[in-house]
C-alpha positions in Angstrom: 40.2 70.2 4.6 43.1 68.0 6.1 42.8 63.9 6.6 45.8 64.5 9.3 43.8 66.8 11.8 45.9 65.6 15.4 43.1 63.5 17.7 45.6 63.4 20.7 48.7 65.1 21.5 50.8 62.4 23.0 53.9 63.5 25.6 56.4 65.3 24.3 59.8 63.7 23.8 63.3 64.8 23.3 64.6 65.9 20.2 67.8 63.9 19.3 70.3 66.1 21.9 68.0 66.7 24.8 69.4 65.6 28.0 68.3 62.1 29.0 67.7 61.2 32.2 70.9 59.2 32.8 72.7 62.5 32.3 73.7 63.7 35.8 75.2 67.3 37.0 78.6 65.7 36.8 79.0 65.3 33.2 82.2 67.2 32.2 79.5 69.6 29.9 77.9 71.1 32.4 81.0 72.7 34.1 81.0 76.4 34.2 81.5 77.7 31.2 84.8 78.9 29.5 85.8 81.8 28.1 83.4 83.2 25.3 84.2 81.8 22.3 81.2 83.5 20.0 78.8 81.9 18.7 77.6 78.1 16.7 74.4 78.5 14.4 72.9 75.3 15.0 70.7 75.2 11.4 73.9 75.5 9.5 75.7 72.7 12.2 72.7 70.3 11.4 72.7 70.8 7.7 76.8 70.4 7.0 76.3 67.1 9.5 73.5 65.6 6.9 75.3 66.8 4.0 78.8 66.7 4.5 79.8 63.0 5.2 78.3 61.6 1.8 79.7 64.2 -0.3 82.3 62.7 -2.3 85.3 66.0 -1.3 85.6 67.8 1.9 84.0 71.0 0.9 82.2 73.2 2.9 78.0 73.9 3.6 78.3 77.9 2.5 77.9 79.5 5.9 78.5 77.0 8.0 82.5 76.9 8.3 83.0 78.7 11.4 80.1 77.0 13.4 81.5 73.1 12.2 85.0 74.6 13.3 83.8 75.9 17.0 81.7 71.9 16.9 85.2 70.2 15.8 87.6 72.3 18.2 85.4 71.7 21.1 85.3 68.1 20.6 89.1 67.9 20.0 89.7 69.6 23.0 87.9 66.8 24.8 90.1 64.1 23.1 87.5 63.0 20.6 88.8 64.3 17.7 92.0 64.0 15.7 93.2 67.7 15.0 93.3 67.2 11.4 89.6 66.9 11.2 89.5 70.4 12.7 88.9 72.0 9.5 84.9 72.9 9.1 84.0 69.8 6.9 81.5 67.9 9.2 82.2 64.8 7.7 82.3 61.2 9.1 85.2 61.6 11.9 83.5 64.6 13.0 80.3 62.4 13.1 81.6 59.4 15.3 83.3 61.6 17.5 80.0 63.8 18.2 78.7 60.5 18.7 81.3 59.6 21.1 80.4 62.9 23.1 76.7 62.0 22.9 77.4 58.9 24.6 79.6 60.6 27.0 76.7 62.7 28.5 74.4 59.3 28.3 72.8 58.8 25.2 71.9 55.7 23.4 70.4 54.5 20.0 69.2 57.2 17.8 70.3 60.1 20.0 74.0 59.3 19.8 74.0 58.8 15.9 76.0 61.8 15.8 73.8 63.9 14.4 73.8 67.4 16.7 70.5 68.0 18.9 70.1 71.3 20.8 70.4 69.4 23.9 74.0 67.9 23.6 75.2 71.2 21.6 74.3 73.4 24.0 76.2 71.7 26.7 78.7 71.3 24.1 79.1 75.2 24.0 78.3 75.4 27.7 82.4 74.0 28.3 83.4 75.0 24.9 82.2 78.9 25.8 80.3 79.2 22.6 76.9 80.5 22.4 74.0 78.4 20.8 71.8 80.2 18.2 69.3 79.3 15.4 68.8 76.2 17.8 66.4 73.7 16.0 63.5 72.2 17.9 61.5 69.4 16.5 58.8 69.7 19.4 56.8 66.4 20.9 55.5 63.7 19.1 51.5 63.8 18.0 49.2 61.4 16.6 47.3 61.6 14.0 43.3 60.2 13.0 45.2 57.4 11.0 47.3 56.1 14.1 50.2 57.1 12.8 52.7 59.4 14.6 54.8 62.7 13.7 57.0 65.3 15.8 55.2 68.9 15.7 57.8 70.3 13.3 57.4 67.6 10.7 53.4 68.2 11.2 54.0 72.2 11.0 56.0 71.4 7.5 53.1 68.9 6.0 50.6 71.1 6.7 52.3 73.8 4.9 52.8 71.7 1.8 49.1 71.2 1.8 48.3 74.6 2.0 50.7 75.8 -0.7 49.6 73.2 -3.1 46.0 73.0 -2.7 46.5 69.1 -2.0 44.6 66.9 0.8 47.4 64.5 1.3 47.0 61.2 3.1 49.4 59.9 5.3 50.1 56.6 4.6 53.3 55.8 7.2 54.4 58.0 9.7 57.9 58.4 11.9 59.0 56.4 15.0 57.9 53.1 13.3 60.8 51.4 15.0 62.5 48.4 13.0 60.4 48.3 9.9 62.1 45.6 7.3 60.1 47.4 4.5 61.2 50.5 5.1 65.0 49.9 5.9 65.4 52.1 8.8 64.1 55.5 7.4 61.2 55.5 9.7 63.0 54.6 12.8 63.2 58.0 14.1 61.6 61.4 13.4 61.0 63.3 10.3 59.9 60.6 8.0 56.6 60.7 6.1 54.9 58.3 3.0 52.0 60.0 1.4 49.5 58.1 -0.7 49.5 59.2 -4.5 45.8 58.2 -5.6 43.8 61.1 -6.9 46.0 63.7 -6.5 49.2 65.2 -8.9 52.3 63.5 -7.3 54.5 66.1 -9.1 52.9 68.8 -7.5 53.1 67.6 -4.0 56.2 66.3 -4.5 57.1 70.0 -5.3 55.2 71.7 -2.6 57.0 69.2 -0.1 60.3 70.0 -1.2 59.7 73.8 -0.9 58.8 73.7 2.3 62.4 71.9 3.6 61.6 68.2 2.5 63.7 65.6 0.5 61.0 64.1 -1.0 60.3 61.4 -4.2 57.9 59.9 -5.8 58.5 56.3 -5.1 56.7 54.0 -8.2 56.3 50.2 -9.0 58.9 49.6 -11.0 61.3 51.2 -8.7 60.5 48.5 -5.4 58.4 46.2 -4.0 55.7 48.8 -3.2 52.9 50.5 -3.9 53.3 54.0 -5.8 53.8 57.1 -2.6 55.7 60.0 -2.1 58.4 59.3 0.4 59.8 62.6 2.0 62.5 63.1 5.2 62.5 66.5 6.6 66.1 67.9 6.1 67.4 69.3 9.6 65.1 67.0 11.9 67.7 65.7 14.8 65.4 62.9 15.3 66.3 61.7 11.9 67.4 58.0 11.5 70.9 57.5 9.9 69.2 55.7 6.9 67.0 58.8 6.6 69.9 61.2 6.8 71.6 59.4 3.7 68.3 60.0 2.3 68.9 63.4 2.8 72.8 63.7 2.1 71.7 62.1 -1.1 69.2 64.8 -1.7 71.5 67.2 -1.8 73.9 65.2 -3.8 71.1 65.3 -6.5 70.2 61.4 -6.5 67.1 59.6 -5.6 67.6 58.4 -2.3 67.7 54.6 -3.3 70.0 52.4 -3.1 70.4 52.3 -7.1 71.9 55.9 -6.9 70.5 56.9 -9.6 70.1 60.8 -10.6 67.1 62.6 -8.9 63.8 62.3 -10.8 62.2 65.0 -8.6 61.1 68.4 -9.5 64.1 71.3 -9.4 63.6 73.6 -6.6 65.8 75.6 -4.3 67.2 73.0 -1.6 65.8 74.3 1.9 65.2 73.7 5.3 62.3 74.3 6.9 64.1 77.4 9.1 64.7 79.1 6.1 61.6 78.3 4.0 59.7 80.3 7.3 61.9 83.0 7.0 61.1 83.9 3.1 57.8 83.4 3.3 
């Protein structure tokens, strides 16, 4: 049934967060640990970290409070964040100083964007004394009969879309594209998808994609210089590119993801990740 069937798993990579291999046993993280100090839920840490620095107040993802403050408290008790920031709203000083302590452990490029991985959080909680749970995995990187690549989570999540919509969908551009000019940076990374519209409904799949944890549009003519697709970023991937987690902020903001702003044309469904589409169905 599926155009996308894998040909060739390639090697697995790290997920944005996973310990690269300029990380040595001395980094400060992997101390012994301090005294408990309960538990981060790392889905609701991602999802206030793509959400919270392009919201236009400092309000709080519901639920994830206590985790951002545990995230902000351990990195102000490292000297990377102002104590004022300390306050549950993972916005953009709690993003460049996660940055900061991604690059203290090693990382470069996309995996110090800020953006938590399971990797650098863990460590984080290692010498913070928190525990990690609901940890997010995006899994290796696979290649599909087109050529064109996608981690095992974003595969998992397309898949799912095609089975609950009754829709072959072609991939048309994948993730880890590197410096694509056409698509201004929202491929660089992982979690990033375009979809060919021809013969199918586009409102449908648009739908489907969004139920199963994607921000995902329509994109038509008149709107760029390209040809009609569905363009979709998988909300809570830590291999996202920053361009693709503005996507994503804007998502949830209600807007289209372009740089016009303008209100999202999408269908109206209940705003998920993939986590928590798995868990209700």
């Amino acid at each position: 049934m599926r155009k996308i069937a894998a040909t060739a798993l390639l090697t697995a990579v790290a997920a944005a967060g996973l310990a690269p291999a300029t990380a040595t046993a001395s980094d400060p993280s992997t101390a012994g640990p301090a005294a408990k100090a309960g538990s981060v839920n790392m889905e609701k840490v991602v999802k206030a970290a793509m959400w919270d620095p392009y919201k236009p107040n400092t309000s709080i993802v519901p639920g994830a409070g206590k985790s951002v403050t545990k995230v902000e408290k351990a990195l102000a008790a490292k000297g990377m964040l102002a104590d004022k920031y300390v306050d549950g709203h993972f916005g953009t000083s709690t993003v460049s100083a996660y940055a900061k302590y991604q690059r203290s452990l090693g990382y470069s490029g996309l995996a110090a964007s800020g953006l938590p991985g399971k990797g650098s959080l863990t460590k984080l909680g290692r010498s913070a004394g928190f525990d990690v749970t609901r940890k997010i995995g995006v899994g290796g990187k696979v290649r599909l009969g087109s050529g064109d690549v996608l981690n095992r989570r974003t595969l998992d999540m397309y898949e799912e879309a095609e089975k609950i919509s009754g829709i072959d969908l072609t991939v048309t551009q994948g993730s880890y594209t590197g410096s694509n000019p056409g698509s201004a940076g929202t491929h660089d990374g992982g979690g990033a998808v375009d979809i060919s519209v021809r013969g199918i409904n586009a409102h449908k799949a648009v739908k489907a994609l969004r139920q199963v944890g994607f921000a995902a549009w329509h994109r038509t003519a008149d709107q760029g210089d390209w040809a009609p697709h569905i363009h979709a970023i998988a909300i809570s991937d830590t291999d996202v590119s920053p361009a693709a987690q503005k996507q994503v902020g804007d998502y949830f903001r209600g807007k289209n993801g372009l740089a016009s702003g303008a209100p999202d044309d999408g269908p109206k469904v209940k705003k998920v990740t993939w986590e928590e589409y798995r868990r209700s169905n």
